[in-house]
N, C-alpha and C positions, 0 to 999 in steps of 0.2 A: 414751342418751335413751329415754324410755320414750312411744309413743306408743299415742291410741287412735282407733281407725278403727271407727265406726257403716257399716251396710248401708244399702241406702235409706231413708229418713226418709219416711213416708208419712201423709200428708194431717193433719190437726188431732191426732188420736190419737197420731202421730209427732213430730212437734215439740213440741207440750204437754210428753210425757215428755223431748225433750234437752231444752227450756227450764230446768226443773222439777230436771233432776236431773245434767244437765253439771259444773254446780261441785262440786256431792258427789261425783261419779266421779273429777274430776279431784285433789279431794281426798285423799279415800278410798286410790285406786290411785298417788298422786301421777306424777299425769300433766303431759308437757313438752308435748305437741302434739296437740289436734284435730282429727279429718280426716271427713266423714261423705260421704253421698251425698245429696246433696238434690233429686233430679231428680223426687220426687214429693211435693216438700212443700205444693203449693198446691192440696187437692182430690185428687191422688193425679196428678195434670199441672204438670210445672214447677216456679216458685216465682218469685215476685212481688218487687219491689225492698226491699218493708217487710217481709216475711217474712223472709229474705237477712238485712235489715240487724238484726231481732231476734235471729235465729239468731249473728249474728259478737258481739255486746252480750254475748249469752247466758255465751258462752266459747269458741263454734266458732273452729279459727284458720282452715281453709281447707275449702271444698266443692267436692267434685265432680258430674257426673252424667252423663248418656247421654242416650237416645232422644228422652227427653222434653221438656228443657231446654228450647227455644222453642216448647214450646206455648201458653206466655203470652207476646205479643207483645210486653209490655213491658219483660219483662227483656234484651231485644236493646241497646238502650242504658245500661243498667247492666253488663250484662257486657262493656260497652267498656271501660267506668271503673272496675268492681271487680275485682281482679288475682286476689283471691280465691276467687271464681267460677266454676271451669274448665267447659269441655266435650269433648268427646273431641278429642284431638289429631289425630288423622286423619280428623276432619272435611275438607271438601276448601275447597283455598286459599282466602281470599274469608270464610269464614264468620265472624260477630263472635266476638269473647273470645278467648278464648287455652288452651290445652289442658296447660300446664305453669306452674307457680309455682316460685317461687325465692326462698327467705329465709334468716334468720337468727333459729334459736329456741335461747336459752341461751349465744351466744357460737357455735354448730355450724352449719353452712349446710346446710340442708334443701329438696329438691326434691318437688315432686308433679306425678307423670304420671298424666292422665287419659286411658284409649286403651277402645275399642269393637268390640265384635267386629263379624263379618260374616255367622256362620252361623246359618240364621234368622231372621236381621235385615236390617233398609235397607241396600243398596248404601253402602261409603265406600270412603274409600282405606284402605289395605294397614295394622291394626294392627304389624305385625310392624315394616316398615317405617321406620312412622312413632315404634315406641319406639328404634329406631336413633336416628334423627333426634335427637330429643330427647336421648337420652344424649352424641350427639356435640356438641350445643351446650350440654353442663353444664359448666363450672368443673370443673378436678381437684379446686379445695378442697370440692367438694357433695361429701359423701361418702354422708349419707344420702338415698337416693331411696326414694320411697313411690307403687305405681303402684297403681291401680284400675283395674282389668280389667273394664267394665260388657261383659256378654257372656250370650248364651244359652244357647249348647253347652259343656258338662264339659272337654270334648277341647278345646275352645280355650282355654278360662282356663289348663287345664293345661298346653298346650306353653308357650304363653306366661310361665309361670313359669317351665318349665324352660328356654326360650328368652334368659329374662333370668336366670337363676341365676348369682348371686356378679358380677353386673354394678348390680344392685339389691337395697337392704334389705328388699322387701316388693312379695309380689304378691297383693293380696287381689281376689275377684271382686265384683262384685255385679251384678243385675236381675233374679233370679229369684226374690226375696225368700223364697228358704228356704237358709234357714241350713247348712250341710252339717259337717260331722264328721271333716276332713280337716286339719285345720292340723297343719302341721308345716315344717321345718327343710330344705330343701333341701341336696343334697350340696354346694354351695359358698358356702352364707351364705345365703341368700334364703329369708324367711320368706314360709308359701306356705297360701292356705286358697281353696277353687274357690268359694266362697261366703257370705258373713258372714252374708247373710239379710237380715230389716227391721225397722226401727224404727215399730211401729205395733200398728193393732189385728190381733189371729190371731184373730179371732172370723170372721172370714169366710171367703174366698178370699184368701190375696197380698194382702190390706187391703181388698179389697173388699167389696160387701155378697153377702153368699151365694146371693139369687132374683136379682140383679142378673148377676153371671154364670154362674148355671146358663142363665137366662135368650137371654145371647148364643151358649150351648151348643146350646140347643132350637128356636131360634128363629133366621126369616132378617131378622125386627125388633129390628135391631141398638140399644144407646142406652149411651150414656156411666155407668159404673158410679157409685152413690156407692160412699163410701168407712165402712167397717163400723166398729163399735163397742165396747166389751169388750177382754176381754185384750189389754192394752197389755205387751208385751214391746219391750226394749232388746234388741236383737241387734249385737253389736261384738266387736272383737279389742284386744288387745292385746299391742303387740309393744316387746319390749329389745331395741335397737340400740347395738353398740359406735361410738359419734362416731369413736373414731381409723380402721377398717376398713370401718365402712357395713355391716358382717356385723348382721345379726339373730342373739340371744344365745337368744332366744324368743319363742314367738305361745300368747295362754291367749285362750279364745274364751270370750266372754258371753253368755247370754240371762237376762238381771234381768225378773219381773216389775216393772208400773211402777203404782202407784195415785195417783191427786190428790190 
């Protein structure tokens, strides 16, 4: 199975480009399954139930995200109802949505783990844990698993790969929306990259607009960044997975410029 996993999708400059060019990639690369990170598709905060539902139309099959996920109050009851949806699994009990999907793409049963680190970031429970967890309530027939690793620290995305190595098909990172130079093939099947990067504009900061947070650099007049403009890059992986052993065959890492 061949799938492909986008980095954070961030604000109108992000989504425009997967709208725009999802089915040519899918095409193109003849791709079984899409995975992105959509936790800053609405503004560079969230994402909205009508953004969601254009992004899945699009060709998306399943989204993940992190930190940001309820910063729009309205996606709370949508991500009760949309399975597709995730938010980090170790979130703590109680939280809406669900932090694991479970399908059937091509005839092959496919899982996705969405897990959050802790270093440098909000207090949650225990990723490590909780990808336990979830692996022990998969079916032996899921063979392929696909985890998102939304995290800050190198050191953590990385034991966490090694931690699930040859237990899971793919451990890719994301929230740090730069893209890193590390994919590769772990000692027991686990395709592994500490960070995919983003989908949006690089004319800024991280998607952002450049005075906007030197701004929050220089200054103790804090304000909500927009989101910058120009060079639209696609940043994604792609990874071959053997359906019969869940091994990852390969990981080939993308950055496409994206024009309208």
């Amino acid at each position: 199975m061949r799938v492909l996993i986008m980095g954070d999708v961030v604000a109108r400059p992000g989504r425009v480009a997967v709208m725009e060019r999802i089915q040519d990639l899918r095409e193109q690369h003849e791709i079984d399954f899409a995975v992105m990170n959509a936790e800053n598709v609405a503004g560079g905060f969230s994402i909205t139930p009508q953004l969601a539902d254009q992004l899945f139309a699009a060709g998306i099959d399943v989204m993940t995200s992190g930190n940001h996920i309820f910063d729009k109050r309205e996606v709370i009851p949508y991500i009760e109802k949309q399975t597709r949806l995730l938010r980090p699994a170790n979130y703590p009990k109680g939280t809406p949505g669900k932090g694991v999907w479970t399908g059937t793409v091509k005839g092959a049963r496919v899982a996705v783990i969405n897990l959050i680190g802790r270093v440098f970031m909000h207090a949650v429970d225990d990723p490590f844990r909780a990808a336990d967890d979830a692996l022990s309530s998969l079916p032996a027939e899921v063979k392929i698993r696909i985890v998102d690793m939304h995290a800050e620290a190198t050191s953590e995305k990385a034991a966490m790969g090694h931690f699930l190595d040859g237990r899971v098909s793919s451990v890719t990172g994301s929230h740090t929306h730069v893209q890193t130079a590390d994919e590769r093939i772990l000692p027991k099947g686990t395709a592994f990259i500490t960070d995919i990067g983003m989908t949006g504009s690089h004319a800024g900061v991280i998607g952002m607009e450049t005075l906007d947070v030197i701004k929050r650099f220089t200054s103790v007049i804090h304000k909500r960044a927009e989101h910058s403009t120009g060079d639209v890059r696609i940043n994604a992986v792609i990874i071959d997975i053997d359906e019969e052993t869940g091994r990852a065959n390969s990981i080939q890492r993308l950055s496409l410029p994206h024009k309208s």
